[in-house]
C-alpha positions in Angstrom: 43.4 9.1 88.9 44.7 12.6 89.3 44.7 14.5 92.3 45.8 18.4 92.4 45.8 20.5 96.1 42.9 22.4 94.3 40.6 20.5 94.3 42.0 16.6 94.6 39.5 15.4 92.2 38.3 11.9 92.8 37.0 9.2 90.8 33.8 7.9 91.8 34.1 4.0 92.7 30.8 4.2 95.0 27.6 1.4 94.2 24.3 3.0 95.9 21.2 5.1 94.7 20.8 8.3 95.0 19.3 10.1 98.0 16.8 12.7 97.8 15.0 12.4 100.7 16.7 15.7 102.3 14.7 18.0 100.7 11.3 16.8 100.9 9.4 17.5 103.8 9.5 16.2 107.0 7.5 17.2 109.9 7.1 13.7 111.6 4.4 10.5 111.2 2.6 7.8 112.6 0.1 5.8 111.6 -3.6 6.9 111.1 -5.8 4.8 113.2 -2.6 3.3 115.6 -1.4 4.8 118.7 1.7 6.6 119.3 2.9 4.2 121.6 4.6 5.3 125.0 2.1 2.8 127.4 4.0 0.1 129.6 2.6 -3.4 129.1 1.8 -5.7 131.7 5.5 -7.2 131.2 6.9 -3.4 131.9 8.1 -2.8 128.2 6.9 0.3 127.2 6.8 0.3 123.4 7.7 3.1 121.2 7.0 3.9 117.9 9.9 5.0 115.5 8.9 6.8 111.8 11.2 7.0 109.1 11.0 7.9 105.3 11.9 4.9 102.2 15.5 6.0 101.0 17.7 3.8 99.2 17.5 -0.2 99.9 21.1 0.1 102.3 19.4 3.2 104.6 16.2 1.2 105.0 18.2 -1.8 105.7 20.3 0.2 108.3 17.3 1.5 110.0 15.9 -1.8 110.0 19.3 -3.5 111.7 19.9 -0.8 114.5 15.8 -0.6 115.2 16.4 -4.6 115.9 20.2 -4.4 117.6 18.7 -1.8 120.2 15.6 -3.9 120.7 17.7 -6.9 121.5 20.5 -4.7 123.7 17.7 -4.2 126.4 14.1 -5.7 127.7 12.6 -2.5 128.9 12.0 -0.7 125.8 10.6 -2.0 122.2 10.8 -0.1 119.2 8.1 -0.7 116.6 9.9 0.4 113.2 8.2 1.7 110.4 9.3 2.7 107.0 6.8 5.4 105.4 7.0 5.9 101.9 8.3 9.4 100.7 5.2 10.5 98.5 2.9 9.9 101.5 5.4 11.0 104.9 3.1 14.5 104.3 -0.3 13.1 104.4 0.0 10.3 107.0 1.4 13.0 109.0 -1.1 15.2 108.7 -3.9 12.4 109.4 -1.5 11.3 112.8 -1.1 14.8 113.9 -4.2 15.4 113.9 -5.3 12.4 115.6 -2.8 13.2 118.2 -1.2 9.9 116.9 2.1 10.7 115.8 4.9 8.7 116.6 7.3 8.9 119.4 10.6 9.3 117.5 10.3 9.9 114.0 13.2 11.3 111.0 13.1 15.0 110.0 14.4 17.3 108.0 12.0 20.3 108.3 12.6 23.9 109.4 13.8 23.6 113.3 12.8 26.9 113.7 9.1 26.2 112.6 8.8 23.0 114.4 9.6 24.4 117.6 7.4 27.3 117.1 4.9 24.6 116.6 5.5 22.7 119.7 6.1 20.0 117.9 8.8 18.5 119.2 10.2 17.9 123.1 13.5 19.0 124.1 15.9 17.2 123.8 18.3 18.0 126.8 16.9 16.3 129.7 16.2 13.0 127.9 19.3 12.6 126.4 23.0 12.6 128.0 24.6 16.1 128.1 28.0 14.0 126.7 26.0 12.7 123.7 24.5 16.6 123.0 28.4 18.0 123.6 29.6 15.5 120.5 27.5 17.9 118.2 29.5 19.3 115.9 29.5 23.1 115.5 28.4 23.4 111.8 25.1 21.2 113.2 24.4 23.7 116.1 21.8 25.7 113.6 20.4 22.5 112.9 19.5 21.0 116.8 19.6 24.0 118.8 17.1 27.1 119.4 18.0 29.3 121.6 20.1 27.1 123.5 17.6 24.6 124.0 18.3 21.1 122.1 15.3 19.8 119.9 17.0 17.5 117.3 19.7 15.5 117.0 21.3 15.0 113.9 22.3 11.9 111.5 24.1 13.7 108.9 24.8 16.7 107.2 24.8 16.6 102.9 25.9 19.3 100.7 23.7 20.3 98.2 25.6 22.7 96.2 28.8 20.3 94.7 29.6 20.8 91.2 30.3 17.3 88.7 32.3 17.0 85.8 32.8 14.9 82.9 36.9 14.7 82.1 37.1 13.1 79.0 34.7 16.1 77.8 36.8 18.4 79.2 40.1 17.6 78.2 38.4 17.2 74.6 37.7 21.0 74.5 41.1 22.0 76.3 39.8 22.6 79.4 41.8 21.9 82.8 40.2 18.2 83.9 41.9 18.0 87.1 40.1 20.7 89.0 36.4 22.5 89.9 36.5 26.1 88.2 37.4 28.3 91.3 35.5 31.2 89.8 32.3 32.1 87.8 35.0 33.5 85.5 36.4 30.7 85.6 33.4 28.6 84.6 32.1 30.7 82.0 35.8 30.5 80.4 35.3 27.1 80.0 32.1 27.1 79.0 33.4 28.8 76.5 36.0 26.3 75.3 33.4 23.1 75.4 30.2 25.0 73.6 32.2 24.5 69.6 33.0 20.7 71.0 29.3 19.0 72.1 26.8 17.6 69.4 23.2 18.1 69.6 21.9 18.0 72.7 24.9 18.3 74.6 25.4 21.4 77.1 28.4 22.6 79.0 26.2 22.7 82.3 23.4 21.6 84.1 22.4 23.6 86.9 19.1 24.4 89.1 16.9 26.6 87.1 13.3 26.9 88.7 12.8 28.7 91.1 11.9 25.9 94.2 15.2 24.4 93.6 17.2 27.8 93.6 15.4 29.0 96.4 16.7 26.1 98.3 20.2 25.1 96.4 21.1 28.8 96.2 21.7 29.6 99.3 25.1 29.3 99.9 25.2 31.3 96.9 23.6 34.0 98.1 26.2 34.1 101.3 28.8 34.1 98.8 27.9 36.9 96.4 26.0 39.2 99.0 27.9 38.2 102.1 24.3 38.2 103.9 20.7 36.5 103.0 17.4 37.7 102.0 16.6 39.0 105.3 18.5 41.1 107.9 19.9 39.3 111.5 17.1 40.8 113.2 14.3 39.7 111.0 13.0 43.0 110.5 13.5 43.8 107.0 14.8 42.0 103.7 18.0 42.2 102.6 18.5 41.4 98.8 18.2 44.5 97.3 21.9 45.1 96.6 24.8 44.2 94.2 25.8 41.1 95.8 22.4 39.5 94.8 22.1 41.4 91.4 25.6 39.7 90.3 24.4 36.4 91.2 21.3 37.0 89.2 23.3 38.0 86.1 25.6 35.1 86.4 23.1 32.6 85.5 21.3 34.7 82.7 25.0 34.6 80.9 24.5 30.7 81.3 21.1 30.7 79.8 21.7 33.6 77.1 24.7 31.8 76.2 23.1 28.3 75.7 25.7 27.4 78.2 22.6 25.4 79.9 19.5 23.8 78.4 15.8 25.8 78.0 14.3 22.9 79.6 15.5 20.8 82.7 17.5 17.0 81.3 16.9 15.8 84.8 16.1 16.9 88.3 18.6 19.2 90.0 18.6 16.0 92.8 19.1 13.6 90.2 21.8 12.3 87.6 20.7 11.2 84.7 21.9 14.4 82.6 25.2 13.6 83.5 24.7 9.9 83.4 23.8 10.1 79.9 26.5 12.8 78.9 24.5 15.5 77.5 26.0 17.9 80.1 30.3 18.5 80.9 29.3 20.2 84.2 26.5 18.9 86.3 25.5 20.8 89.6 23.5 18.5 92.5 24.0 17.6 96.0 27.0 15.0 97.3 24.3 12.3 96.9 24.9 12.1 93.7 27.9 10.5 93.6 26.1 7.2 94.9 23.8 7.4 91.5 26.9 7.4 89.3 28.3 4.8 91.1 25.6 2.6 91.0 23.8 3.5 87.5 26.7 5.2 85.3 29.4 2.4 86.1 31.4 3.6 83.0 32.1 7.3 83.9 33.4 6.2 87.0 36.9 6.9 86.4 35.4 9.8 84.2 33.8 11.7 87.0 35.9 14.9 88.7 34.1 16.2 92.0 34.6 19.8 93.8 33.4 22.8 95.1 31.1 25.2 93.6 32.8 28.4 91.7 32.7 30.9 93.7 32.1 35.1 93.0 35.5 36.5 92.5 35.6 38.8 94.8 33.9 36.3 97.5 37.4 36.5 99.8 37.1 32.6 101.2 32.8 32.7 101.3 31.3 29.0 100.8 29.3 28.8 97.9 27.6 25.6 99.2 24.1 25.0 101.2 24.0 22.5 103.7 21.4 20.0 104.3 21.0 17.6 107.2 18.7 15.1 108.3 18.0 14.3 111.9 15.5 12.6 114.5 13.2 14.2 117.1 11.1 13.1 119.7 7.7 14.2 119.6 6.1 16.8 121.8 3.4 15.0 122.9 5.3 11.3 123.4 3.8 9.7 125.9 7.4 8.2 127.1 9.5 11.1 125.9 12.5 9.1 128.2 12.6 5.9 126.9 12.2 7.8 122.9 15.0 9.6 124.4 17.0 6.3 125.0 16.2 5.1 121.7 17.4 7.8 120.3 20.9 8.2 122.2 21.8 4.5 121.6 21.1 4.7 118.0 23.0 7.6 116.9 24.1 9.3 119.8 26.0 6.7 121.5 28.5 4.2 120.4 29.7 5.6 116.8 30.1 1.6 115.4 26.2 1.7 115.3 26.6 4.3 112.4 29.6 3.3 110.9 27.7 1.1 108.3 25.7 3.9 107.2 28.2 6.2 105.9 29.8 3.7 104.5 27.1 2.1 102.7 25.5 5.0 101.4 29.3 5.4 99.7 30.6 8.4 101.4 27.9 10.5 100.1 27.2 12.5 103.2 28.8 13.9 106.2 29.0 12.7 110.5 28.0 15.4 112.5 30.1 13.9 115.4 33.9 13.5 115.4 34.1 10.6 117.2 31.7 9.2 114.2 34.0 10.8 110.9 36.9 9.2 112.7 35.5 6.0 112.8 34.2 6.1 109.2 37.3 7.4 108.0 39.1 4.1 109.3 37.3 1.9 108.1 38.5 -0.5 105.1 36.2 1.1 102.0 37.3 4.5 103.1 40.4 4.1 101.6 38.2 3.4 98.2 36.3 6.3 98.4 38.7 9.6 97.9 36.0 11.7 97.1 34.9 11.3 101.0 37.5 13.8 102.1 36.6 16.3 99.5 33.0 16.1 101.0 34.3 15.9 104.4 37.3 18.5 104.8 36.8 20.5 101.1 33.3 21.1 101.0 31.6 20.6 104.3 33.5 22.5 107.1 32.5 26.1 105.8 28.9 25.4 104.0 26.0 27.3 105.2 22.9 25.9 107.0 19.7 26.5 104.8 18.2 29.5 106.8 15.5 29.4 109.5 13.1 32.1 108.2 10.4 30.6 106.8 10.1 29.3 103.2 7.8 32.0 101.7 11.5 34.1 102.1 13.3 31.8 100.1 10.8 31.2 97.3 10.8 34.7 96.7 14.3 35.0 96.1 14.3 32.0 93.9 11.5 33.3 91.6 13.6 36.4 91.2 16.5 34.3 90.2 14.4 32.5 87.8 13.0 35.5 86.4 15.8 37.0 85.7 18.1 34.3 84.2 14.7 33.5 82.0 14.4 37.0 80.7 10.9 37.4 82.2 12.1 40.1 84.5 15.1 42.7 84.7 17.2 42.6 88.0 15.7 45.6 89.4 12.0 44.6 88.7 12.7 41.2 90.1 14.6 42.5 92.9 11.9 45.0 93.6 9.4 42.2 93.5 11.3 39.8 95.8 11.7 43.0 98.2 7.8 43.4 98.4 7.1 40.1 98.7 9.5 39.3 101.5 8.3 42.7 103.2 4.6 41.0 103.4 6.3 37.6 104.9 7.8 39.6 107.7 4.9 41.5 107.7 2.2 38.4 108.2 4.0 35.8 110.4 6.0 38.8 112.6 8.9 37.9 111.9 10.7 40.3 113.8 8.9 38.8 117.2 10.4 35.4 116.3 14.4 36.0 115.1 17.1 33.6 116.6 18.3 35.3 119.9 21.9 34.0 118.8 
């Protein structure tokens, strides 16, 4: 393996499945027809129910084993675990909110902004130990803080924006194997160079192209050509009509003009199977995908170079990569927001052994939000296995941009411009003008300048 200061591409050695579970919606659960838990038996154990999402067998096993270590640490509380199925987290939600049923603690990764708005979810600072809240890392404030006032507490943080490549087909067309592009110049350039060299069906890259994955993926982008998102600070008026956005537009129609990307997706944006496969030399997708390669694509693994996303070239240091995060909250209406709270602090907030075994089993894929936590993950034995971690870790993760808290409507609009545009369907101007209008009636509806962040 080779390893420049650029980049220090790694091999992937990891053996996992891939995580996708960030992106899909997650507003809390419990089950229709059960109570929410919270009432003190006639022994004095209250019982407390604890909702998480089906991920990959080694998360649900994890969640399984600390649910079961905390139970037996104490005798006052008892958590009742259950693992929800990610196709129907939306719809038993729905049915337990409704009900008033939802669970006590439950996994999220939704808009803090809109959950709080909601009332969703309790505070978190006077149920959980002020030391514990401190250890929250600052690229996770956006994340568990609104206004100053804790409402989540984070498990991880995961890059979505981390750009794959396939070294044997690189170093067939020329092209430098042993680090990311830094630039879109850059990129194109070797686009360039591997186009004459693939067979049918091959492309140099596969990146998102509809617009619900840009509008997400993208944002980091977005910061990095425009310097800014799609609204101003203040919530009072969008902010995309300008020639940051308009570059970042053009740069993927040159990928799609060019045949530099395929017409119709190979595979997800969250998945690997494009790359897998090798129909594409450059493969865009979140850090989780490195646990999919590792598990299904055994052969690439000393094939597989990992870095950061090119950047604009006149970006002066901007990160080009979105972050995503997953975390747990306590429900509003808990009926024993305390001993939730307890749960929750032992679990992930207290003694950072507990969650040692998850980053490790899930292969490095995805990033402690606590120091004391990366510290311990770092020395453990498979860390040394896993180079890739510290690209993730100290490369990729330290300057990538929470996904915004304005609501989704915002982001959809810029993503269907993007689309448009690379597509064809749309010049920048008309698109732009279109995302403009559209975000105007967002701020318009939901007042959005009556509910910016204070900080």
């Amino acid at each position: 393996m080779r390893m420049t200061t650029r980049t220090r591409r790694a091999t992937i050695a990891a053996i996992g499945a891939i995580t996708v579970g960030t992106m899909l919606a997650a507003c809390g659960s419990g089950t229709p027809g059960e109570s929410a838990g919270g009432d003190a038996g006639a022994d004095g154990v209250t019982t407390i129910q604890f909702w998480h999402r089906n991920f990959t067998p080694v998360e649900n096993e994890w969640y399984a084993d600390i649910v079961k270590k905390f139970n037996a640490s104490q005798d006052k509380i008892k958590v009742v675990d259950t693992e929800v199925p990610a196709d129907a987290w939306d719809q038993k939600m729905k049915a337990a909110q409704a009900a008033g049923k939802a669970p006590d603690v439950y996994t999220s990764s939704a808009n803090l902004q809109d959950l709080v708005n909601a009332g969703s979810v309790h505070e978190l600072d006077s149920i959980v130990p002020k030391e514990a809240i401190g250890e929250i890392l600052d690229n996770a404030t956006s994340i568990s803080e609104i206004d100053g006032k804790h409402y989540a507490y984070p498990l991880l943080l995961e890059p979505q924006t981390v750009l794959f490549w396939n070294t044997d087909m690189l170093d067939a067309a020329g092209v430098d194997s042993s680090a990311a592009p830094e630039t879109w110049d850059d990129l194109l350039a070797a686009c360039a160079k591997i186009q004459p060299t693939l067979s049918d069906g091959q492309y140099c890259i596969s990146p998102a192209q509809d617009a619900v994955t840009m509008a997400w993926s993208t944002v980091g982008q977005q910061y990095n050509f425009a310097d800014h998102l799609a609204l101003t600070d203040d919530w009072t008026a969008p902010s995309i009509d300008d020639d940051g956005y308009r570059a970042l537009m053009e740069q993927y129609k040159v990928l799609w003009d060019k045949g530099y990307m395929p017409k119709q997706p190979l595979a997800a944006y969250v998945a690997g199977e494009d790359f897998g496969q090798q129909k594409v030399a450059f493969k865009v997708s979140g850090s989780w995908m490195m646990s999919e390669i590792g598990s299904d694509y055994a052969d690439l693994l000393a094939k597989t170079g990992v870095g950061k996303f090119p950047s604009s070239s006149d970006a002066d240091g901007r990160t080009s990569t979105t972050m995503g995060n997953f975390t747990w909250v306590v429900d509003a209406k808990s009926k024993s927001p305390e001993a939730a709270g307890e749960f929750l602090s032992w679990a992930i907030a207290g003694d950072p052994e507990n969650l040692v075994p998850f980053f490790v089993n899930t292969q490095f894929t995805k990033v402690p939000v606590r120091q004391s936590v990366q510290d311990a993950v770092a020395a453990s034995e498979e860390a040394a296995d896993a180079p890739w971690s510290s690209i993730i870790v100290d490369d990729i993760a330290p300057d990538a941009i929470a996904g915004p808290t304005y609501p989704w409507d915002v982001n959809l609009a810029v993503g269907t411009a993007m689309e448009s545009v690379m597509k064809g369907s749309a010049s920048v101007d008309d698109a732009i003008k279109t995302a403009d209008a559209a975000i105007q009636t967002v701020i318009d509806r939901d007042g959005l300048a009556d509910k910016a962040p204070k900080n």
